[in-house]
C-alpha positions in Angstrom: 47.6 153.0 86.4 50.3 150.5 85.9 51.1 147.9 89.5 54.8 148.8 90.8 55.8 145.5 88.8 54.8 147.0 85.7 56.3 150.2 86.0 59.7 148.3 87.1 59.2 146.7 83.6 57.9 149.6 81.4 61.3 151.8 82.8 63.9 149.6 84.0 65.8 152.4 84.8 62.8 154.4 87.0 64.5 154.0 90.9 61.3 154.7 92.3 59.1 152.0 90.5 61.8 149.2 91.9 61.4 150.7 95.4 57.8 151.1 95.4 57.9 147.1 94.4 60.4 146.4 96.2 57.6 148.0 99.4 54.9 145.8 97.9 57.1 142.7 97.3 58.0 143.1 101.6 54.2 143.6 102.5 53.8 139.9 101.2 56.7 138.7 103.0 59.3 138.0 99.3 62.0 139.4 101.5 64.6 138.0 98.8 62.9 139.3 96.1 62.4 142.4 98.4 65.8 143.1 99.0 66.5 142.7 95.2 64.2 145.9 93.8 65.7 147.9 96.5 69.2 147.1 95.5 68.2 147.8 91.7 66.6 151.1 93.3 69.8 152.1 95.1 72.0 151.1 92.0 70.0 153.8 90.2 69.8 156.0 93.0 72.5 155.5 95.3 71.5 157.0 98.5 68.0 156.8 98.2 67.0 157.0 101.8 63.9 154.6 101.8 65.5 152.2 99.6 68.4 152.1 101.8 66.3 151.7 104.9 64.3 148.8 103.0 67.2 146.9 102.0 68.1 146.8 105.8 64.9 145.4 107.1 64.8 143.1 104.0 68.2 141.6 104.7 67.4 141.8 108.2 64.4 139.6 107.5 66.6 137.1 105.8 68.8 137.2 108.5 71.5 138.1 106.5 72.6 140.6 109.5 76.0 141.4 108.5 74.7 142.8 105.1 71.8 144.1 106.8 74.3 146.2 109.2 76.0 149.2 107.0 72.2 149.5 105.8 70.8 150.1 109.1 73.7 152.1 110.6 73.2 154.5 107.3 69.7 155.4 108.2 70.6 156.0 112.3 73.0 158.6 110.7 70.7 160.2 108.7 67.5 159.9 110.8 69.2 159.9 114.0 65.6 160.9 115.4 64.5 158.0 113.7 63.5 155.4 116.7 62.6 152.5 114.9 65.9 152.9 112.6 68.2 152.7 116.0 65.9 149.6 116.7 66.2 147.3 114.1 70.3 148.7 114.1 69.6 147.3 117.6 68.7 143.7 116.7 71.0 143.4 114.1 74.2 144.1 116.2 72.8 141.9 118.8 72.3 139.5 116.2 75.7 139.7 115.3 77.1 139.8 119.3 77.8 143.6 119.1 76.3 143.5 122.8 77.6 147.2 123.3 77.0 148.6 120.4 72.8 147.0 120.6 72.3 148.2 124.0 73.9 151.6 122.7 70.9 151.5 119.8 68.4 150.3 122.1 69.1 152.7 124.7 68.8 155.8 121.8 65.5 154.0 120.8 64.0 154.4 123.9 65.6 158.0 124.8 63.1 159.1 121.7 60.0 156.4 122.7 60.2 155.4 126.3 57.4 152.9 125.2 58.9 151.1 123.0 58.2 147.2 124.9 60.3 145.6 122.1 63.4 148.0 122.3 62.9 147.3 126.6 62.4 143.6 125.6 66.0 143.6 123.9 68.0 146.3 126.4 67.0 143.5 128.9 68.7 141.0 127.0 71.6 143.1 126.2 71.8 143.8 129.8 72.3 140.6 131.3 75.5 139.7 129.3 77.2 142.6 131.3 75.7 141.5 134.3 73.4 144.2 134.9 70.6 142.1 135.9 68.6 144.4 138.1 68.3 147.4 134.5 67.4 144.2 132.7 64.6 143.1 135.3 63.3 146.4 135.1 63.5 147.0 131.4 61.4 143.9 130.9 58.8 145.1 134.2 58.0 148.0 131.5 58.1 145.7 128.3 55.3 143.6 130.2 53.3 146.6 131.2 53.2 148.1 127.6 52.1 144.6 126.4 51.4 141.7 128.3 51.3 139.5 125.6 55.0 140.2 124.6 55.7 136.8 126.8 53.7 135.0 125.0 54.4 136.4 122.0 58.3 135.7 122.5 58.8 133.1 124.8 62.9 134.0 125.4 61.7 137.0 127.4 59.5 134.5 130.0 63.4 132.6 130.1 65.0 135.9 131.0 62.6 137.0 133.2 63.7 133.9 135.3 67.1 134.3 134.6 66.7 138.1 136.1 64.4 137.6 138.6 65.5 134.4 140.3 62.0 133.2 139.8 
């Protein structure tokens, strides 16, 4: 059985082969050369709905956010009960300031996983910009119940905590 970079070569034109490499390609952290099977993918089958949702998280990765945006937003409208699709919409419009528009996709995240620490993790920062400090304290209480080692793991939340907390 030929790898995914074989059968990308063998039948240039086969969409699936450049998204199944472009999957591989991600795995090992090419997010460039990621992003670029799942455009080839999408150029031969426009619409492809894991390709699309590829290409987001790869351009995500390469924090190329604005292209990374119309991506993301695609997949929210056609998995809307998707929520790691509202989640990484989420990070990208609060990548690109969209404060509103983040918490919106963190809230819609968490409405279909209420455990979710890193989509509480996030609302909390999305919070505080329209003053809303005591949602944000308690958004990241819940993040740091689910998993205590989010602080450690990201140490901006250990900031906000103090920020929210007075403490």
């Amino acid at each position: 059985m030929p790898s995914a970079d074989e059968a990308a070569r063998i039948d240039p034109d086969f969409a699936e082969a450049h998204g199944d490499l472009g999957a591989v390609l991600g795995k090992q952290g090419r997010w460039a050369d990621c992003a670029a099977a799942h455009r080839r993918a999408l150029e031969l089958l426009p619409g492809q709905l894991e390709a699309t949702y590829n290409l987001g998280v790869a351009l995500m990765m390469l924090e190329d956010f604005e292209g990374a945006e119309p991506y993301l937003r695609r997949i929210t409208e056609l998995t809307p009960e998707d929520p790691d699709a509202w989640y990484r919409h989420g990070v990208v419009l609060a990548q690109l300031s969209r404060c509103a528009e983040a918490l919106d996709s963190f809230e819609r995240t968490l409405s279909q996983d209420p455990d979710h620490e890193e989509a509480h993790a996030m609302a909390a920062r999305e919070l505080v910009h329209f003053d809303r400090k005591g949602e944000a304290r308690d958004h990241l209480a819940r993040a740091m119940a689910l998993r205590p080692q989010l602080f450690d793991e990201w140490e901006e939340l250990a900031d906000l905590w103090h920020e929210v907390c007075g403490a």
